[in-house]
N, C-alpha and C positions, 0 to 999 in steps of 0.2 A: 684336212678336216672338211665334211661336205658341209653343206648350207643346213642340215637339221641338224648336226651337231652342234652346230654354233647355234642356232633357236634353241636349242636344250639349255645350252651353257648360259646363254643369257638370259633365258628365262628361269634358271635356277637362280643366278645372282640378283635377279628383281625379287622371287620370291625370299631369299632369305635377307635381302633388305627391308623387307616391306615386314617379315617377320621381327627384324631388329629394330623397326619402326615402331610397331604395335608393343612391343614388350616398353619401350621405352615411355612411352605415350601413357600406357598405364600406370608405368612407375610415378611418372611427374603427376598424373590425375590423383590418384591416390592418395599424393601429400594436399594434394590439394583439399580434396574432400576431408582429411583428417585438420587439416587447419581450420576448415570451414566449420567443422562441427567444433573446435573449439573454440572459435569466434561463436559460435550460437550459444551455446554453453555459457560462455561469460559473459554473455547480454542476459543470459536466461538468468544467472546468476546476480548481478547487477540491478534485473527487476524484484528479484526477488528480496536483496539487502534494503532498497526504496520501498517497497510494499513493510517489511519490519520495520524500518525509522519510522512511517506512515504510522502504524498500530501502537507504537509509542506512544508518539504524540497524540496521538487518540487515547490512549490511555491517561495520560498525562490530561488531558484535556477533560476526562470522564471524572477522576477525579478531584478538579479543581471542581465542579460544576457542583458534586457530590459535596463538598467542602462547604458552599457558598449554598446553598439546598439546608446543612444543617443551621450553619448562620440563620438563614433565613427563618426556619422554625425556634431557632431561643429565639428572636427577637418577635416573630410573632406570641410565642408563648407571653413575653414579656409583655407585647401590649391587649394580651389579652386579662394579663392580670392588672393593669394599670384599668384599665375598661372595668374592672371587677368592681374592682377598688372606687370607683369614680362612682359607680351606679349604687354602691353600700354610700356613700356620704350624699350624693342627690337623694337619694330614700331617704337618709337621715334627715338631710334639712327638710323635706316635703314634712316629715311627720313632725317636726318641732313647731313649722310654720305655715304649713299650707303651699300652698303656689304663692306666689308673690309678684304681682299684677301689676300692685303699683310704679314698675319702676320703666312700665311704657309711658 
């Protein structure tokens, strides 16, 4: 064998390692980036189940507010009639007696 033979030979055995390199390299990459994107995905997912519990309780939270909102108006209504009511008997007593001064 002369001396370019053997440069042949060995540079065929580098390139088809180097070719048995690169396929492999890809292989292992590849798992990798499909792992990766399903670790994203389950975070993506993850925030998105937290953002729902969130609008729950936002919910939950809307209607309690709403709840206490109607409270509020019967008992406003309530002391608007008690207010009614109070200003019909000061009218009354005013016209039975006058103002009544005496009792500074």
């Amino acid at each position: 064998m002369t001396a370019g033979a053997i440069v042949g030979l060995v540079g065929g055995i580098v390139a088809a390692i180097a070719a048995i390199c690169t396929i492999v390299t890809f292989a292992i990459n590849r798992g990798k980036d499909k792992y990766k994107e399903g670790n994203d995905d389950g975070g993506i997912r993850g925030d998105i189940k937290y953002m729902r519990n969130s609008f729950d309780d936002l919910r939950l939270d809307v209607k309690e507010i709403a709840r206490k909102q109607d409270q509020q108006g019967e008992r406003l209504t309530r002391v608007e009639e008690s207010v009614k009511s109070a200003h019909k008997r000061i009218d009354t007593l005013e016209q039975r007696g006058g103002t009544d001064n005496d009792h500074r």
